[in-house]
C-alpha positions in Angstrom: -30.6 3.4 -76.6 -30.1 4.0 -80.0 -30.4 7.2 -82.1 -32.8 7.5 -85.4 -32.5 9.9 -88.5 -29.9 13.0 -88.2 -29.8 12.7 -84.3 -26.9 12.0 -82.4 -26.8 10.9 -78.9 -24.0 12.3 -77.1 -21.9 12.7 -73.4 -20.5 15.6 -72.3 -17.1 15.4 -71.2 -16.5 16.9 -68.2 -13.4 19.5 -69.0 -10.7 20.0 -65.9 -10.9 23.3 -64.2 -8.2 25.1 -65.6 -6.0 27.9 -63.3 -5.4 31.3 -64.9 -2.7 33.7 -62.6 -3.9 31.7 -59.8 -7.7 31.4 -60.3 -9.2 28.8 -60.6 -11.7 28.7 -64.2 -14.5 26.0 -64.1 -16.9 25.4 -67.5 -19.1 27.4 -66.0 -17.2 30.7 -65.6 -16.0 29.4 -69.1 -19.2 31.4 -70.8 -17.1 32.5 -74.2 -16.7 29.3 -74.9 -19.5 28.4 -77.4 -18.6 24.9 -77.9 -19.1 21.6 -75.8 -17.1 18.5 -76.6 -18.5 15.7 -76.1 -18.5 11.9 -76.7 -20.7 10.1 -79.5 -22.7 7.4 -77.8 -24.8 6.4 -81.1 -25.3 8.0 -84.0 -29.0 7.8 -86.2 -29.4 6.2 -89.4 -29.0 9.0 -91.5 -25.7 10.6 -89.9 -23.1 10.4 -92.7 -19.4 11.4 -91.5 -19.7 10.6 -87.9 -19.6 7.4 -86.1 -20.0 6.0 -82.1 -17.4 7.0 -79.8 -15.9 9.8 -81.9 -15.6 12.9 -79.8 -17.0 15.9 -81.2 -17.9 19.7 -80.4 -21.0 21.0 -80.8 -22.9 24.3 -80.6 -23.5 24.5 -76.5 -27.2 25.6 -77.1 -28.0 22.6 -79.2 -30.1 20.0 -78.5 -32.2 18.8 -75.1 -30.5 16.5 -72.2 -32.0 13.1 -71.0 -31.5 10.7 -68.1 -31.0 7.1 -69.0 -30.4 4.1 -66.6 -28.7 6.7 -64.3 -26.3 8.5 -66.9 -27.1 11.8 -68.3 -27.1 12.2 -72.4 -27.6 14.9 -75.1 -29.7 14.6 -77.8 -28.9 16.8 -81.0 -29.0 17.1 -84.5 -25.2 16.0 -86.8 -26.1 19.6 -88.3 -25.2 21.1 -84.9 -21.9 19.1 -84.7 -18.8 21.9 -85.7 -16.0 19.9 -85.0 -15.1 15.7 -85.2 -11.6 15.4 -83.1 
């Protein structure tokens, strides 16, 4: 699978629940969060500053999810990337 243009293909990274006084926070209690990080799986032809397997953050409404070969991907713009760690 490879991406084309300004599109990025990307995996989310599944974040550890976290414990706060003894609760336990999961990412989806985690709603002020506006950013998911995730891992570059390719990167289109026109994506300048970004390459495969960075890890990035990006805006959590960005984008539309597919299922390929069994895994489950993201599919979003570079211009909707905040963050390259």
């Amino acid at each position: 699978m490879k991406a084309i243009n300004h599109y990025l293909v990307v995996e989310k990274i599944k974040e550890e629940p976290s414990t706060v006084a003894g609760l336990i926070i999961t990412e989806n209690i985690d709603s002020d969060n506006r950013y998911i990080k995730a891992n570059v799986v390719s990167t289109g032809n026109l994506v300048e500053g970004i390459k495969d397997n960075d890890k990035v953050y990006y805006d959590k409404h960005a984008g539309h999810s597919i299922n390929y070969e069994g895994k489950h991907y993201y599919i979003i713009k570079s211009g909707d990337i905040v963050l390259v760690d």
